[in-house]
N, CA, C and O atoms as CSV, one atom per row, in Angstrom:
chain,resi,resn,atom,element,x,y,z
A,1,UNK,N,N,160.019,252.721,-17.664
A,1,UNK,CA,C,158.868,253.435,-17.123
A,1,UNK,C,C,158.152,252.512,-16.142
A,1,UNK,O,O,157.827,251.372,-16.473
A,2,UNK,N,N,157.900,253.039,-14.875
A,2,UNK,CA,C,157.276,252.417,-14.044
A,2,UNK,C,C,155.222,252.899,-13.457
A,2,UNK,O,O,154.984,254.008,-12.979
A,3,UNK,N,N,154.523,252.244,-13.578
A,3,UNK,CA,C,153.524,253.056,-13.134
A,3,UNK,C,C,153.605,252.567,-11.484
A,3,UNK,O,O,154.121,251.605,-10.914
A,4,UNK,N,N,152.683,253.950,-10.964
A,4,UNK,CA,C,152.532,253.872,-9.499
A,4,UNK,C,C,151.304,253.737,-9.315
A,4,UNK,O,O,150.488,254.105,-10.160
A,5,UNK,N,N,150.916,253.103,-8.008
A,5,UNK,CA,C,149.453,252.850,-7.579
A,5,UNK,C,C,149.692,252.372,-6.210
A,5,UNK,O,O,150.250,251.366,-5.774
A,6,UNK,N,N,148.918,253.713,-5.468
A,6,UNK,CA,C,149.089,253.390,-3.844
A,6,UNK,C,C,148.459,252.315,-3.505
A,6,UNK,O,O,147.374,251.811,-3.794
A,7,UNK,N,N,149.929,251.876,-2.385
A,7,UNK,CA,C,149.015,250.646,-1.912
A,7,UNK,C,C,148.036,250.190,-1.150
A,7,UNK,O,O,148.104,250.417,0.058
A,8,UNK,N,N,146.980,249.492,-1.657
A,8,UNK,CA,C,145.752,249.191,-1.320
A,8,UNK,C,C,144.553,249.910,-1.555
A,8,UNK,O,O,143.463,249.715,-1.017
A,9,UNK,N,N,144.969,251.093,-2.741
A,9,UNK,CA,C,144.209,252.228,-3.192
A,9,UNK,C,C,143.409,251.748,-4.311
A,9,UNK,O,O,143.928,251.178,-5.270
A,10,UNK,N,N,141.912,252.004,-4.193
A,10,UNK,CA,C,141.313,251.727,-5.245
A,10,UNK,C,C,142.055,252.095,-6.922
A,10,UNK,O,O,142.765,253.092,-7.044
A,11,UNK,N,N,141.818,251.297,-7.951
A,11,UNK,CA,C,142.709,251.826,-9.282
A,11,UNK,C,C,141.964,252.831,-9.773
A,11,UNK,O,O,140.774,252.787,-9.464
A,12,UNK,N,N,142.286,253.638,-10.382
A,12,UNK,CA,C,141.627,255.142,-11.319
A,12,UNK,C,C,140.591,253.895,-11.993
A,12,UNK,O,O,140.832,252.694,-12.122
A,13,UNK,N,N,139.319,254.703,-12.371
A,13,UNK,CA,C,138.227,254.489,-12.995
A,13,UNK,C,C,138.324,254.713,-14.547
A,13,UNK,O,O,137.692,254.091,-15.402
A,14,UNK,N,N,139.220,255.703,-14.745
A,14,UNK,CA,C,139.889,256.201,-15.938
A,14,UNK,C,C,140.309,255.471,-16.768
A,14,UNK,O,O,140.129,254.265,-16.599
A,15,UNK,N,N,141.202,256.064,-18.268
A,15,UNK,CA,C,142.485,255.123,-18.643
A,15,UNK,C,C,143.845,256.060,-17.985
A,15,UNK,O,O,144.346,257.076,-18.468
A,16,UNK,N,N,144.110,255.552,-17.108
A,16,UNK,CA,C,145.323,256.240,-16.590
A,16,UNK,C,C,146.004,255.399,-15.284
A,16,UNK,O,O,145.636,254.305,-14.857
A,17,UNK,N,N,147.075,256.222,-14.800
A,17,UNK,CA,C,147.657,255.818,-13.756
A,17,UNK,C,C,147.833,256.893,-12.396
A,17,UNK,O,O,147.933,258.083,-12.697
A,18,UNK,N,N,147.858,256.689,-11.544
A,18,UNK,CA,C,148.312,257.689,-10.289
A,18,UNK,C,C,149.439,258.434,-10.598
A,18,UNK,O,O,149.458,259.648,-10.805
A,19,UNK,N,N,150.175,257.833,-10.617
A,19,UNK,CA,C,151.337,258.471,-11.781
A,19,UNK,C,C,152.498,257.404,-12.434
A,19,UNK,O,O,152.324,256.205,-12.652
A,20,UNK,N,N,153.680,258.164,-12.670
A,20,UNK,CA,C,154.309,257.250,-13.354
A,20,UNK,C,C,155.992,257.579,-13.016
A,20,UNK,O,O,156.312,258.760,-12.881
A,21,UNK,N,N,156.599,256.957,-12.940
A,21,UNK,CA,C,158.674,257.251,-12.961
A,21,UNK,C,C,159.029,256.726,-14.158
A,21,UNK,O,O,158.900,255.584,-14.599
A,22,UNK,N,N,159.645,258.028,-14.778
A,22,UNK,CA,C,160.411,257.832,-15.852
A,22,UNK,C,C,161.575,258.719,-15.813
A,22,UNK,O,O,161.584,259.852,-15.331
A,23,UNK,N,N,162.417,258.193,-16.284
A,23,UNK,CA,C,163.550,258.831,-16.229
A,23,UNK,C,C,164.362,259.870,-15.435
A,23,UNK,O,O,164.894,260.925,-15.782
A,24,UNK,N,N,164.256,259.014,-13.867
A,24,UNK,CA,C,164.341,259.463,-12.695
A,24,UNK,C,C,163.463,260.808,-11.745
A,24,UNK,O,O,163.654,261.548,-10.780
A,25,UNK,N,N,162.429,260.499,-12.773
A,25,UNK,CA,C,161.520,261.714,-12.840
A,25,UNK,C,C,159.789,261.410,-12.119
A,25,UNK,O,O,158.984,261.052,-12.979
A,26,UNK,N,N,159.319,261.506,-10.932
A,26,UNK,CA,C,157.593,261.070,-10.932
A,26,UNK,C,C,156.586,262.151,-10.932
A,26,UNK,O,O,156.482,263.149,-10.218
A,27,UNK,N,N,155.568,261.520,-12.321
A,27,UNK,CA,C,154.918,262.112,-12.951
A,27,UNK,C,C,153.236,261.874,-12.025
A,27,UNK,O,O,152.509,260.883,-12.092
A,28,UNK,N,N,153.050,262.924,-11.356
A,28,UNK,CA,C,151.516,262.550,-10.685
A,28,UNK,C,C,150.220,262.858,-12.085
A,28,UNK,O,O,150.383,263.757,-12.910
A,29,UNK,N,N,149.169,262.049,-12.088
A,29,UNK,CA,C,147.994,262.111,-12.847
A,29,UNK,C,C,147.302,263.806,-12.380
A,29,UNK,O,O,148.024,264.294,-11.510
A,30,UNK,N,N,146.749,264.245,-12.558
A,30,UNK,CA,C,145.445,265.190,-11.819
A,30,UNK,C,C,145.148,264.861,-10.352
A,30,UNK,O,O,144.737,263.740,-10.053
A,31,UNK,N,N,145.391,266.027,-9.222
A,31,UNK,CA,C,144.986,265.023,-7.963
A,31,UNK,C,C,143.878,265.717,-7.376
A,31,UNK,O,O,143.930,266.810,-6.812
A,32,UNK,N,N,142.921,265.029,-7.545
A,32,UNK,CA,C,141.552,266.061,-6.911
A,32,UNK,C,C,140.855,265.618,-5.518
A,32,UNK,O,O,140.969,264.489,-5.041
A,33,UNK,N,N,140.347,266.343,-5.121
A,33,UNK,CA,C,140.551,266.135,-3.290
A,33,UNK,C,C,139.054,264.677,-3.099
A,33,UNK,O,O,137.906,264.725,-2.655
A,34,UNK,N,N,139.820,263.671,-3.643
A,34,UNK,CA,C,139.009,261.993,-3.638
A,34,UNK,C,C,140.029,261.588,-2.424
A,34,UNK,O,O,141.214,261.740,-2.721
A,35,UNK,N,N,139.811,261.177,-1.322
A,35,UNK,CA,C,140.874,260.295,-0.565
A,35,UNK,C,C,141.303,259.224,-1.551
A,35,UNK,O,O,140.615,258.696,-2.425
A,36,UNK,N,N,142.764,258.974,-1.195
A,36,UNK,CA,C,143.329,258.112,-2.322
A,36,UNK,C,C,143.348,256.549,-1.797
A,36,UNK,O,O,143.816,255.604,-2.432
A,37,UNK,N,N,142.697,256.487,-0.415
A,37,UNK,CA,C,143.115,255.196,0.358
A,37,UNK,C,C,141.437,254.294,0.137
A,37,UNK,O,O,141.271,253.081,0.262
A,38,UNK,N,N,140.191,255.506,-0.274
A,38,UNK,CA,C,138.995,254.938,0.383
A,38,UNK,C,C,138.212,255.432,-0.877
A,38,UNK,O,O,137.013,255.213,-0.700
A,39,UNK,N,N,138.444,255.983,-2.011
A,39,UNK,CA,C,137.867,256.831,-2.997
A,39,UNK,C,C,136.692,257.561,-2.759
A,39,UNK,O,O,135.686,257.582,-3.467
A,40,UNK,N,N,136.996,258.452,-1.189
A,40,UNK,CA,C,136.040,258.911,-0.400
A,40,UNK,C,C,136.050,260.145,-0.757
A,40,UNK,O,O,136.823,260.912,-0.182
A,41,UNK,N,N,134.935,260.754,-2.096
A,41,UNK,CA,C,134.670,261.992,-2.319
A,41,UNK,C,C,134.336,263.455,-1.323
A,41,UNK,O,O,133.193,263.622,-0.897
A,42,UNK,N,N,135.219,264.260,-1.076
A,42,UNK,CA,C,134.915,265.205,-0.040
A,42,UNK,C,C,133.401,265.944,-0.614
A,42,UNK,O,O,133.307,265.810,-1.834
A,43,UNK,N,N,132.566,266.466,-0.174
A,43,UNK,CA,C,131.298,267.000,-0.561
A,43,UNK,C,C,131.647,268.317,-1.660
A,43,UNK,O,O,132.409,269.215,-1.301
A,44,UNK,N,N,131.239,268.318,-2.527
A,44,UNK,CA,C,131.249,269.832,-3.280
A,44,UNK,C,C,131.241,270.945,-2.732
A,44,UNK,O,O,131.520,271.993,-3.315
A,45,UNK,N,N,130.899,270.842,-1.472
A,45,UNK,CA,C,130.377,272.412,-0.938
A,45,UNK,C,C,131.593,272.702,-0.238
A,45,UNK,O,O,131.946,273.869,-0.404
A,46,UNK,N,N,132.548,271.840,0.682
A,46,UNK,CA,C,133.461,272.154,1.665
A,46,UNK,C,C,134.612,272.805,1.079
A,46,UNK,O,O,134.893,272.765,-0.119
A,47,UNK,N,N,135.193,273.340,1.877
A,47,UNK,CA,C,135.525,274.404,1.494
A,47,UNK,C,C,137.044,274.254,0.791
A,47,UNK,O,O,137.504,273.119,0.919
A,48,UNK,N,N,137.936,275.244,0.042
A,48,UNK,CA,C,139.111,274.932,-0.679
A,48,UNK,C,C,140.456,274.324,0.097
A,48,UNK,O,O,141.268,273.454,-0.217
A,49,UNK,N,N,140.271,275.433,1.583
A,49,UNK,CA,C,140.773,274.577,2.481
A,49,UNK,C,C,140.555,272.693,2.882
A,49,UNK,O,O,141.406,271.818,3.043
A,50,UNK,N,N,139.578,272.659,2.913
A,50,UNK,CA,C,139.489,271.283,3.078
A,50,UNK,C,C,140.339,270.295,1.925
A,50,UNK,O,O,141.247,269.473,2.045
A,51,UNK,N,N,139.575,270.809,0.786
A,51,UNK,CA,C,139.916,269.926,-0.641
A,51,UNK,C,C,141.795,270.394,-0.524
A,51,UNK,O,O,142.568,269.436,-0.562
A,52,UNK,N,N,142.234,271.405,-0.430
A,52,UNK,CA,C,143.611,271.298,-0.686
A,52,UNK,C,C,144.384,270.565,0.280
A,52,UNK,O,O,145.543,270.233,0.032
A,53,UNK,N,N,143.583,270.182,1.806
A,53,UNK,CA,C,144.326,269.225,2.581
A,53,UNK,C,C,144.159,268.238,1.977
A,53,UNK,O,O,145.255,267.841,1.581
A,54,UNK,N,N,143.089,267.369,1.567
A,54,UNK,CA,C,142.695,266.298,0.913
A,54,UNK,C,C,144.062,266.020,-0.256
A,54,UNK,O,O,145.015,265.244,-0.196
A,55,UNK,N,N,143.711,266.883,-1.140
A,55,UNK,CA,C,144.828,267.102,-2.217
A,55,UNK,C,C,146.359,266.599,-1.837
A,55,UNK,O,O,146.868,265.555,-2.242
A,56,UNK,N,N,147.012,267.630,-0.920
A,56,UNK,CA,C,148.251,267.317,-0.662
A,56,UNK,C,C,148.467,265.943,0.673
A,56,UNK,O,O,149.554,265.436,0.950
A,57,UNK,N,N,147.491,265.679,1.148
A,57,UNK,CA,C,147.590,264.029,1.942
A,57,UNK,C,C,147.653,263.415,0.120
A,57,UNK,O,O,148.804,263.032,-0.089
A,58,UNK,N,N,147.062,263.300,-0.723
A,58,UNK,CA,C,147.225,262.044,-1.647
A,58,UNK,C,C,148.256,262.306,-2.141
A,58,UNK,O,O,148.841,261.232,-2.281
A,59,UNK,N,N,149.056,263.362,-2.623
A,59,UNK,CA,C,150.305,263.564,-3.102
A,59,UNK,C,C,151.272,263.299,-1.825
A,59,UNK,O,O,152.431,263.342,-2.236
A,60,UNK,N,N,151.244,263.124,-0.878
A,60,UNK,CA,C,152.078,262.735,0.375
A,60,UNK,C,C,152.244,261.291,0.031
A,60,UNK,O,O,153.297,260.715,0.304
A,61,UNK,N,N,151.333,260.734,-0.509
A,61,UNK,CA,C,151.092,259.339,-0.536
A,61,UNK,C,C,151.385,258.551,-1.259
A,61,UNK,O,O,151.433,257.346,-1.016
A,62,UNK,N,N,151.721,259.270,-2.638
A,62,UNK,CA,C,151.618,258.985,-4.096
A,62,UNK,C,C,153.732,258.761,-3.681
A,62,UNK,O,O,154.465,257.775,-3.746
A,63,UNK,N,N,154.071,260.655,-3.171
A,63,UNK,CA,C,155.163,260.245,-2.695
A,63,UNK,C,C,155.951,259.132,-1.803
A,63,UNK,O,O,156.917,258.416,-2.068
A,64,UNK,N,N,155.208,259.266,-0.729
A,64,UNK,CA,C,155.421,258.152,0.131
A,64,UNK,C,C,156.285,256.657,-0.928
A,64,UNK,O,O,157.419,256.213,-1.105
A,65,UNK,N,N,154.908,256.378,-1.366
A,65,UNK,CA,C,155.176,254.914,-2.260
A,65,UNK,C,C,156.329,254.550,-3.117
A,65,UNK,O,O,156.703,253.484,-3.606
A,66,UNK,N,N,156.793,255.811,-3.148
A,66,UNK,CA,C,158.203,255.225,-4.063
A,66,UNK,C,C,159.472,256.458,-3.337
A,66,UNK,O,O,160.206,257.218,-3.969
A,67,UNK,N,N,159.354,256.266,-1.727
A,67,UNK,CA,C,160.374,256.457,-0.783
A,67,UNK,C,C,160.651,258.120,-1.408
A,67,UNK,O,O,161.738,258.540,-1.806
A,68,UNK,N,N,159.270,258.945,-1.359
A,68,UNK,CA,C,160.649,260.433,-2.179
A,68,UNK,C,C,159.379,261.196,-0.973
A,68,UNK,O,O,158.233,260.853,-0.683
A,69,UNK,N,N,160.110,262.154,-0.587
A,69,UNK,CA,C,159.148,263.312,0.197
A,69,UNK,C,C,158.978,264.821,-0.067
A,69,UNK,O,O,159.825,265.202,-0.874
A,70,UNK,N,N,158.279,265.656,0.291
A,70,UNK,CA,C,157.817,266.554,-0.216
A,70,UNK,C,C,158.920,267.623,-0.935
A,70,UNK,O,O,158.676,268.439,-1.824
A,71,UNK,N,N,160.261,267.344,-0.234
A,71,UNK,CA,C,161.303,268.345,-0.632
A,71,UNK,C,C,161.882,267.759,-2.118
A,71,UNK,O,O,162.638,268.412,-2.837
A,72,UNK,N,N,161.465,266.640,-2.381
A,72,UNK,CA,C,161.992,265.985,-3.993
A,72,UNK,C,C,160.860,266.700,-4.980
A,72,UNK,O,O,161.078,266.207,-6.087
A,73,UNK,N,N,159.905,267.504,-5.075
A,73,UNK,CA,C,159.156,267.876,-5.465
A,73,UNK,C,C,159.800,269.085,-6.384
A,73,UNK,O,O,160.670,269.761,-5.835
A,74,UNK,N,N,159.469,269.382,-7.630
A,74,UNK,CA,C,160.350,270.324,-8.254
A,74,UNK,C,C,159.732,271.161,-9.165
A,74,UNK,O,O,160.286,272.116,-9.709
A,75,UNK,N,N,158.276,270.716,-9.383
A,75,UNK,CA,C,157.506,271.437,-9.933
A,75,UNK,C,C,155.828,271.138,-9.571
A,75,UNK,O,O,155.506,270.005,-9.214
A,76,UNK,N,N,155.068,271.941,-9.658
A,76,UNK,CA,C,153.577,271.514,-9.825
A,76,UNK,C,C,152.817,272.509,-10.361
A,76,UNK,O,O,153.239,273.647,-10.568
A,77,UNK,N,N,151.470,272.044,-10.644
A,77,UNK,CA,C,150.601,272.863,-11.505
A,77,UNK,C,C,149.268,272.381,-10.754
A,77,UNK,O,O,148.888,271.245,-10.468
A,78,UNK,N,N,148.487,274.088,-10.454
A,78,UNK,CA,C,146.998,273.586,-9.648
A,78,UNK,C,C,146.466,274.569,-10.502
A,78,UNK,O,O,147.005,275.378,-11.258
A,79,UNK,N,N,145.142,274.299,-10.187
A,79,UNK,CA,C,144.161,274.576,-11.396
A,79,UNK,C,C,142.994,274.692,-10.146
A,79,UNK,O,O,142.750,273.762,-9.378
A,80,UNK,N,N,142.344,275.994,-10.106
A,80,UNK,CA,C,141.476,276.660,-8.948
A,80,UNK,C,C,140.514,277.311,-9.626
A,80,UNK,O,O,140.752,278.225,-10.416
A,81,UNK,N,N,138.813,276.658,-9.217
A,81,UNK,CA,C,138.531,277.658,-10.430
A,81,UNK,C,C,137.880,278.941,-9.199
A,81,UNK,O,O,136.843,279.498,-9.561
A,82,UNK,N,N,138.376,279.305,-8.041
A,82,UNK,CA,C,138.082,281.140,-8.397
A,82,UNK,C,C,139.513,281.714,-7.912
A,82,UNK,O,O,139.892,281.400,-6.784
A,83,UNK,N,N,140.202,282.419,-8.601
A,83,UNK,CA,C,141.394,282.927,-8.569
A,83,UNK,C,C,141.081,283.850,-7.614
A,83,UNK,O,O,141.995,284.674,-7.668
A,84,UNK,N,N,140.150,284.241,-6.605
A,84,UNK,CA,C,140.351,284.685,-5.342
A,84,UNK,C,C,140.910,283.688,-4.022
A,84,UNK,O,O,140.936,283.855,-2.803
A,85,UNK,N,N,141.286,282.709,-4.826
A,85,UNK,CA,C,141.441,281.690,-3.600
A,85,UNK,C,C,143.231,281.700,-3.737
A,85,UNK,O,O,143.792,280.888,-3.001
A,86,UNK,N,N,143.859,282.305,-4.361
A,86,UNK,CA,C,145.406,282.403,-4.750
A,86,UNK,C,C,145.866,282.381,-3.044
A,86,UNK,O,O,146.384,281.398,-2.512
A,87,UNK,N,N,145.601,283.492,-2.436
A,87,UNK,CA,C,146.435,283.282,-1.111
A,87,UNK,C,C,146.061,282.562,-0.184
A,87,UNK,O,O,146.446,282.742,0.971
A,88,UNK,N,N,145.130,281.492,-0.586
A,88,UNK,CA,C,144.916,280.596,0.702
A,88,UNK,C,C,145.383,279.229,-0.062
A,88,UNK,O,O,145.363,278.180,0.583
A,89,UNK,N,N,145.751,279.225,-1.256
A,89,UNK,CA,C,146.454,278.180,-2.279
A,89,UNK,C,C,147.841,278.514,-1.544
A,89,UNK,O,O,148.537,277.843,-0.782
A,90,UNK,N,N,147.979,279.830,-2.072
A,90,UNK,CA,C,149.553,279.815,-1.526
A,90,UNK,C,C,149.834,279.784,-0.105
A,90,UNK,O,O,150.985,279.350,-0.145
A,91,UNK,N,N,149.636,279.907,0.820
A,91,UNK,CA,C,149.252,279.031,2.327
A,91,UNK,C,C,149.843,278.026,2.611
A,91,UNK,O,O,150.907,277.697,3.133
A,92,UNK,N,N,148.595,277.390,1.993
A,92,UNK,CA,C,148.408,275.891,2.422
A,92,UNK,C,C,150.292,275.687,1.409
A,92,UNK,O,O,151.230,275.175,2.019
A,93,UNK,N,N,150.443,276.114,0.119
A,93,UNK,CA,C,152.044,275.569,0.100
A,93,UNK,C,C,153.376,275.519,0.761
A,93,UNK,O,O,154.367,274.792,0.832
A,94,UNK,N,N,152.820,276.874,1.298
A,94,UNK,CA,C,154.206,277.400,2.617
A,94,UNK,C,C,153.972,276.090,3.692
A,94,UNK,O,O,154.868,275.359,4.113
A,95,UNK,N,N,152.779,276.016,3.959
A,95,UNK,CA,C,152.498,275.278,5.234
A,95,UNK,C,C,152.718,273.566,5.316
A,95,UNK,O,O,152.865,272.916,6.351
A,96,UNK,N,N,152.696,273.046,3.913
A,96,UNK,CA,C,153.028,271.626,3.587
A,96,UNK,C,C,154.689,271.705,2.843
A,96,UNK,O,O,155.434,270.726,2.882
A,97,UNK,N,N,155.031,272.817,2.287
A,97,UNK,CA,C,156.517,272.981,1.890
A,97,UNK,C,C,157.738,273.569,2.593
A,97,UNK,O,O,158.905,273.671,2.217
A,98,UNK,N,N,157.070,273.962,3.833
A,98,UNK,CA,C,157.657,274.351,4.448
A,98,UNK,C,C,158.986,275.753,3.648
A,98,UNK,O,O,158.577,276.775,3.097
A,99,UNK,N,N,160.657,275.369,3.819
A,99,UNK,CA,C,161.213,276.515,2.927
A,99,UNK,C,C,161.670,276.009,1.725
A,99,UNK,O,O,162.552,276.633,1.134
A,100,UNK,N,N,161.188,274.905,1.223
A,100,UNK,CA,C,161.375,274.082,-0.257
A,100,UNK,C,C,160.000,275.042,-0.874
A,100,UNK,O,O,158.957,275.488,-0.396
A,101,UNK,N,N,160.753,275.053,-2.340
A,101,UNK,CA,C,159.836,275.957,-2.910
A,101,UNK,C,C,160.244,275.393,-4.212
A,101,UNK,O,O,161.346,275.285,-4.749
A,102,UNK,N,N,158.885,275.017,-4.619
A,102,UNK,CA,C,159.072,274.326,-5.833
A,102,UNK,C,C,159.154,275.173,-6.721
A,102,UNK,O,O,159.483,276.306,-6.370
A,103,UNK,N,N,158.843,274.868,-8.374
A,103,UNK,CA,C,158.169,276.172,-9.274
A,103,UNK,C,C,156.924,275.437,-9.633
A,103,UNK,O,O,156.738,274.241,-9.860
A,104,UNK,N,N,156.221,276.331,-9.628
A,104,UNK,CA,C,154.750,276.574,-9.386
A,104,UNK,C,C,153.750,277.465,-10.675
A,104,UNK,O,O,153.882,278.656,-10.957
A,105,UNK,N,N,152.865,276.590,-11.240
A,105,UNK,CA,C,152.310,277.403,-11.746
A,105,UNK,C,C,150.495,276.987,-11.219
A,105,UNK,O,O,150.161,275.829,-10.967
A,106,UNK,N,N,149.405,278.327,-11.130
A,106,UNK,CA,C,148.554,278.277,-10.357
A,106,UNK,C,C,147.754,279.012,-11.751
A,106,UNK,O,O,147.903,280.158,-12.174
A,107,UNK,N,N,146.950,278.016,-12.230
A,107,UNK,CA,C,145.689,277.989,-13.025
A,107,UNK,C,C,144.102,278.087,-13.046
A,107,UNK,O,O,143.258,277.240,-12.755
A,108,UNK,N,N,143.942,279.730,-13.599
A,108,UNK,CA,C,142.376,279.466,-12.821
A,108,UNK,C,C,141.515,278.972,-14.099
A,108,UNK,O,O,141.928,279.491,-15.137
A,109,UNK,N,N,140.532,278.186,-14.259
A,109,UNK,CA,C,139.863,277.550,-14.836
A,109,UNK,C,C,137.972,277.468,-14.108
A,109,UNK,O,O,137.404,277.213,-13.046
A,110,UNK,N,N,137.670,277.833,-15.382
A,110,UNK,CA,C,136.011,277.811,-14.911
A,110,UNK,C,C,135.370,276.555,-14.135
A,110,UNK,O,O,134.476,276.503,-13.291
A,111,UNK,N,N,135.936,275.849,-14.564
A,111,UNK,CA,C,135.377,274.442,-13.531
A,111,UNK,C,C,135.983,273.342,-13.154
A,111,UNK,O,O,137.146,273.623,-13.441
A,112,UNK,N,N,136.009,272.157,-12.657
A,112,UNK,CA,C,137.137,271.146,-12.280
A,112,UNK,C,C,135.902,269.815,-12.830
A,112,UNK,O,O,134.724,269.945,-13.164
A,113,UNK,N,N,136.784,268.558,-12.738
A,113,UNK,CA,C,135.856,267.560,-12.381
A,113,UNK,C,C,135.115,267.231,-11.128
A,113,UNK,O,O,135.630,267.508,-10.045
A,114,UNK,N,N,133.814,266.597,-11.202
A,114,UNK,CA,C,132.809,266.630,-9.737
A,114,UNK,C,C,132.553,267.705,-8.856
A,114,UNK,O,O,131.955,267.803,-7.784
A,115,UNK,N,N,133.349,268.723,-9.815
A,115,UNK,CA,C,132.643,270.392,-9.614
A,115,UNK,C,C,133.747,271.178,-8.341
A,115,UNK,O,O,133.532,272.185,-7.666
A,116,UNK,N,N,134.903,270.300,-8.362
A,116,UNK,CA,C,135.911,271.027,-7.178
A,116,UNK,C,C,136.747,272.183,-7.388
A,116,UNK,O,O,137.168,272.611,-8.463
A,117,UNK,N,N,136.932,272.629,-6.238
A,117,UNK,CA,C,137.880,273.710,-6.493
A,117,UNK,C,C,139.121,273.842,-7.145
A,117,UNK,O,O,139.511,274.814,-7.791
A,118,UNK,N,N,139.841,272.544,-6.873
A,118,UNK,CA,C,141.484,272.358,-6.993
A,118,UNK,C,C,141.506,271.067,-7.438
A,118,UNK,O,O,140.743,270.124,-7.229
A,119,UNK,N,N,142.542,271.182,-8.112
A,119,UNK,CA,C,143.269,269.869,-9.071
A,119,UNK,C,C,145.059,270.295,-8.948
A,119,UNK,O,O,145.532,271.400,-9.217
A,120,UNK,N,N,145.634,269.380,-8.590
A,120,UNK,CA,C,147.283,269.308,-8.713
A,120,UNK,C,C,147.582,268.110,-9.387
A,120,UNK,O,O,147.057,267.002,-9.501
A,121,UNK,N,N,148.740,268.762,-9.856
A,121,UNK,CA,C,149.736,267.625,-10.374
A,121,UNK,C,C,151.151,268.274,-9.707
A,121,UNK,O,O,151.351,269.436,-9.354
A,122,UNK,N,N,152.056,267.114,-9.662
A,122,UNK,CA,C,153.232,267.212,-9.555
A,122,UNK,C,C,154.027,266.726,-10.337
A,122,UNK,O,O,153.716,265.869,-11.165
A,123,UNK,N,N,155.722,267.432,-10.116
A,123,UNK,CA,C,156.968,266.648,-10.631
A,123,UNK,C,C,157.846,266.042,-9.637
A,123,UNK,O,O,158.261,266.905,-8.863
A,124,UNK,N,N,158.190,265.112,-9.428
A,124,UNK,CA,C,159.512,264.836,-8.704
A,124,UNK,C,C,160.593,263.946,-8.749
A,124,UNK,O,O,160.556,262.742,-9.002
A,125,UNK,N,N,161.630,264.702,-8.459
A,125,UNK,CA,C,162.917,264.284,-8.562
A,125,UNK,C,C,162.915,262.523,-7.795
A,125,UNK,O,O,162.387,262.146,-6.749
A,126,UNK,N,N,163.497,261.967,-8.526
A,126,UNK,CA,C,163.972,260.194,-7.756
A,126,UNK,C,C,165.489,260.685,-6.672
A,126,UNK,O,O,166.081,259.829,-6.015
């Protein structure tokens, strides 16, 4: 088991890791729209669009670091808390996944941490 931690990225405040490779497998933590380079909180108010670019730049990044790109991706789970936001979630996936299509599950939940819209995690293939 390997943990990951982008480089030059502040460490989680947490007990945790950015994510982790195990068994040819990388496991992302919760990714909530914090820049992962500057732990530069986007404002609460901006909008889901914003936070889900935020979101998928740190999972670009998380990937990046251990050489795998968006098409090694094989599963994820987001967590939105107003389930009117489904087709601009699903959007923004066409638009960063281009015709890779992971499996996907999309969770609505009454609230997030620091009060955001969206939280992802991913799976991906080594």
């Amino acid at each position: 088991m390997q943990k990951i931690q982008v480089n030059d990225s502040p460490k989680p405040v947490g007990h945790y890791s950015q994510a982790i490779v195990s068994n040819g497998l990388l496991f992302t933590s919760g990714i909530l729209p914090i820049k992962i380079k500057t732990a530069e909180k986007l404002p609460i108010e901006s909008s889901i669009e914003e936070q889900i670019e935020v979101v998928f730049e740190n999972l670009k990044q998380i990937l990046n670091e251990v050489s795998l790109t968006p098409s090694q991706v094989v599963k994820t789970t987001i967590y939105i808390t107003d389930g009117e936001a489904w087709s601009i979630v699903n959007q923004a996936f066409a638009d960063f996944f281009g015709e890779h299509r992971p499996a996907r599950s999309i969770i609505p939940v009454s609230a997030l941490h620091f009060g955001y819209k969206i939280e992802l995690e991913a799976i991906a293939e080594m």
